[in-house]
TIKE-17296 format. One record per residue (C-alpha): residue in one letter; x, y, z. Coordinates in steps of 0.1 Angstrom, whole numbers. Each point is the difference from the previous one (the first is absolute). Example, Ala and Ser with C-alpha at 12.3 -4.5 7.8 and 13.67 -1.06 7.14 Angstrom:
% TIKE-17296
[a,[123,-45,78]] [s,[14,34,-7]] 
***
This chain:
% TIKE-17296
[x,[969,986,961]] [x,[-2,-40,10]] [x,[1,-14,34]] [x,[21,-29,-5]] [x,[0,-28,27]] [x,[28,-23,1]] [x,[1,-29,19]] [x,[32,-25,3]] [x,[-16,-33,-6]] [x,[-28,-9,-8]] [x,[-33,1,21]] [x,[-6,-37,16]] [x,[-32,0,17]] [x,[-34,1,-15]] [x,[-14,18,31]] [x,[25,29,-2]] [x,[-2,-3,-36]] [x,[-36,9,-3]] [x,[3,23,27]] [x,[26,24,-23]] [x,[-21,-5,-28]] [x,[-35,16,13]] [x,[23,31,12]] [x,[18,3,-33]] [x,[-39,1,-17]] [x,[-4,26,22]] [x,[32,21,-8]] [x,[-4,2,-38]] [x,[-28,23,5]] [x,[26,27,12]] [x,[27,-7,-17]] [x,[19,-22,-23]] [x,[15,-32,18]] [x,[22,-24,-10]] [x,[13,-33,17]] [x,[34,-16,-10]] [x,[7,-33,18]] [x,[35,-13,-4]] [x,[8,-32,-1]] [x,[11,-18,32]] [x,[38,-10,4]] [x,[9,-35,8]] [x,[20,-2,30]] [x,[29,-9,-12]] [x,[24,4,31]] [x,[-8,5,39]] [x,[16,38,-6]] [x,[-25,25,4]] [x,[24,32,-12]] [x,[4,-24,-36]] [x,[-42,-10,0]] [x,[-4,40,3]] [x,[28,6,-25]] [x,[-17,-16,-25]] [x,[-38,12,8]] [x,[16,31,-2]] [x,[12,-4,-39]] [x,[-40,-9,-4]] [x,[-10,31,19]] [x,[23,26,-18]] [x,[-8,-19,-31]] [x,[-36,7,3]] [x,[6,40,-1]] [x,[3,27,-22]] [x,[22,27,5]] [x,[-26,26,10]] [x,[-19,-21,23]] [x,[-4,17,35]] [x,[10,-32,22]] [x,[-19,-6,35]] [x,[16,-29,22]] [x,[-30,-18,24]] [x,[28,-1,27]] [x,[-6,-4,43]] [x,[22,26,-2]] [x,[-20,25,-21]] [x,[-19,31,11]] [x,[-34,-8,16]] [x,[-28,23,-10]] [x,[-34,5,16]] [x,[-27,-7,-28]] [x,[-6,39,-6]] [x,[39,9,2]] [x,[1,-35,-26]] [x,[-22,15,-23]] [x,[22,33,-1]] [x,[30,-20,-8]] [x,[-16,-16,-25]] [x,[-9,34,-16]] [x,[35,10,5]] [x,[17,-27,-16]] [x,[-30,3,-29]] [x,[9,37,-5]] [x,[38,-4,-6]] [x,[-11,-11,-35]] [x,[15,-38,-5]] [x,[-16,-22,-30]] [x,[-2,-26,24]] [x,[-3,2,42]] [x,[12,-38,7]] [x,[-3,-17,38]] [x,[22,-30,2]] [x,[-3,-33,24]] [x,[27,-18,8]] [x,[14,-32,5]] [x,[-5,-19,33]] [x,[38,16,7]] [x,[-9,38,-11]] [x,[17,16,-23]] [x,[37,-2,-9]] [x,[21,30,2]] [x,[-1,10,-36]] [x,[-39,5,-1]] [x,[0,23,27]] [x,[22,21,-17]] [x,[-22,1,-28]] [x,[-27,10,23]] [x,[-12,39,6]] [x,[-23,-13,27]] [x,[-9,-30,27]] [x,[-30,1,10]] [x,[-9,-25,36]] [x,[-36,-10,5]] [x,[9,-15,34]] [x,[30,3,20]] [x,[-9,-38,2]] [x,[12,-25,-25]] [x,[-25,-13,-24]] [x,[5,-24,-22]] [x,[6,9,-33]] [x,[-36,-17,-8]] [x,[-22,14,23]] [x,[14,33,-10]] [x,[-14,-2,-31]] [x,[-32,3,7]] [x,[3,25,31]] [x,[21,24,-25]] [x,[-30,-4,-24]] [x,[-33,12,26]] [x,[31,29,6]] [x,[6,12,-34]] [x,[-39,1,-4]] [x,[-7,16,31]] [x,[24,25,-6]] [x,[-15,7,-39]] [x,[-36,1,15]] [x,[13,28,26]] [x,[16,20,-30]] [x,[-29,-2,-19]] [x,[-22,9,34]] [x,[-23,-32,-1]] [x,[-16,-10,26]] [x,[19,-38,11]] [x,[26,13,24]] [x,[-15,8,35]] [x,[17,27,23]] 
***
């Protein structure tokens, strides 16, 4: 199985960028990791339903029909780190090819991607924006992979 991270648009500061990257090193010693980037879409109108239309196309594009789709969404479940972990392990036992967590736009998600979605997963009941997410999802994932595999960098 791959752990698939896709992000809607592309990642725009160096700081964050560099961030993502030292916890994705990390991750590939537990598992196979892969990170799509879509391309960003121009703003062609002031209508936010039509901006997320069209990410959407990108999004659902991006998929393959087996893919076990997880929405970063405010309106997600919110885990503890241990009760994280045991998701994770959960979602990882239902046998998909590929386990892929999805950013949004700066306007969410359009309607048909969270249909698509079996799960939405909220790592703050606070908004974050959908940069700064990246990297806070990342330390996540690994924490969660490094409590699976019982290492020692989560502390109770």
């Amino acid at each position: 199985m791959e752990i698939v991270f896709l992000l809607t648009g592309p990642t725009d500061q160096g700081p964050i960028l560099e961030l993502m990257e030292r916890y994705e090193q990390r991750l590939k010693h537990y598992h196979a990791y892969r990170r799509i980037e879509l391309r960003s879409v121009k703003k062609a109108s002031d209508d936010r339903a039509q901006l997320k239309g069209v990410e959407a196309k990108a999004q659902l594009a991006a998929l393959q029909p087996s893919d076990y789709l997880v929405l970063l969404d405010e309106k997600g479940a919110l885990y503890t780190s241990r009760t994280w972990s045991e998701q994770l392990q959960k979602w990882m036992n239902t046998g998909p090819k590929r386990l892929v967590f999805c950013v949004g736009g700066a306007f969410g998600f359009d309607a048909s991607v969270e249909a698509r979605a079996q799960s939405l997963l909220s790592l703050s009941p606070m908004t974050l924006s959908h940069q700064l997410i990246r990297p806070v999802f990342l330390e996540q994932l690994y924490r969660g992979l490094s409590l699976l595999k019982g290492e020692p960098y989560h502390h109770d």
